[in-house]
N, C-alpha and C positions, 0 to 999 in steps of 0.2 A: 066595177066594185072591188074592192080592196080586201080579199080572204088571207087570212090565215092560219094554217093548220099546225098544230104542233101533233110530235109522234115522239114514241121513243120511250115512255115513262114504264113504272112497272113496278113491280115488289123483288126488292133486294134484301140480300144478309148486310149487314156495317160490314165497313170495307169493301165493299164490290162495287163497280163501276157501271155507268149507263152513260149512254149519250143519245142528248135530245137533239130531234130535227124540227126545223121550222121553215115549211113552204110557203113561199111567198107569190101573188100573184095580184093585178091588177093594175100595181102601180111599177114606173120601171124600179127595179130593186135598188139597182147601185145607184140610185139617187137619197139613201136615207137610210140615216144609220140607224141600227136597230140592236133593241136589248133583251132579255129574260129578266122576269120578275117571278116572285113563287109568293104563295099565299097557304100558311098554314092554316086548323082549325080554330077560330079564334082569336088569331092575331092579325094584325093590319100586312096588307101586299108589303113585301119587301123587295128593295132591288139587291139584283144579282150577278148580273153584268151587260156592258154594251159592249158597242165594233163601234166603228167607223166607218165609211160608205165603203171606201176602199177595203178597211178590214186592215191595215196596217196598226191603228190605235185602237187596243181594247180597254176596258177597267173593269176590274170585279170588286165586289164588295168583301169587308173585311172577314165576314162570316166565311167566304168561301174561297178567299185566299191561299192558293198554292194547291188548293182540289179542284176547282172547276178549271175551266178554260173554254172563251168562246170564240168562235172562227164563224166565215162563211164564205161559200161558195158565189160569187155572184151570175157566174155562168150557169147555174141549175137553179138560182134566186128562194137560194136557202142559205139559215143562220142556224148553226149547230152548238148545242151546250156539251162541251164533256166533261162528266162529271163523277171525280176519282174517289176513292178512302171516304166513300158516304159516311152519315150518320144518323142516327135513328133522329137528331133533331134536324135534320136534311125535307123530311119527308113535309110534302105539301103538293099545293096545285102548281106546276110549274106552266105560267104563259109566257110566247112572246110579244112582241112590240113592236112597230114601226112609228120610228121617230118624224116628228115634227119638223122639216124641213130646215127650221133656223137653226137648228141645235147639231152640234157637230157629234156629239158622244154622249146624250143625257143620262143622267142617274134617275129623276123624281118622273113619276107615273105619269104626271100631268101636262109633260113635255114631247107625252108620245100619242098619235093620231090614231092607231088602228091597235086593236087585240085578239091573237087568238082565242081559243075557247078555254084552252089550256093542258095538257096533261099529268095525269098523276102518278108521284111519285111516290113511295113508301120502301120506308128504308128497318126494316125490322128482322130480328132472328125468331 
């Protein structure tokens, strides 16, 4: 069975940095690229960025362009979010993803097979 755990979230000041982990297990990792999505209160899931099985190809979204950055390990079959110069509209449920096999790098929710539970992020002074 295919778990995954995200960790790492928490209450920050704007500006201060976090980075999220996401354990992967069940399936072999480095066969499926995988992303973070975040879901504030109210609003629809948003993507936030992928990898590529390798991890050589990322993409982030435009909201978090030049602040986040996503990597991952696939030797410990974990996908890590780093996440810089937060802001208080930063804050939400951040999960991750495991993609859909046919899909090399997906953006949309619905391209990806398995989800963490999620963890929370809040970004406030």
């Amino acid at each position: 069975q295919v778990q995954l755990v995200e960790s790492g979230g928490g209450l920050v000041q704007p500006g201060a940095s976090l980075r999220l982990s996401c354990a992967a297990s069940g399936r072999t990792f480095s066969n499926y690229a995988m992303g973070w999505f975040r879901q504030a209160p109210g609003k629809e899931r948003e993507f936030v960025a992928a990898i590529s099985r390798s991890g050589i190809s990322t993409y982030v979204g435009d909201s978090v362009k030049g602040r986040f950055t996503i990597s991952r390990d696939n030797a410990k079959n974990t996908v890590y979010l780093q996440m810089n110069s937060l802001k208080a509209e930063d804050t939400a449920v951040y999960y991750c993803a495991s993609a859909n096999p046919q899909y090399r790098m997906p953006t949309v929710g619905g391209m990806y097979d398995y989800w963490g539970r999620g963890t929370q992020v809040t970004v406030s002074s």
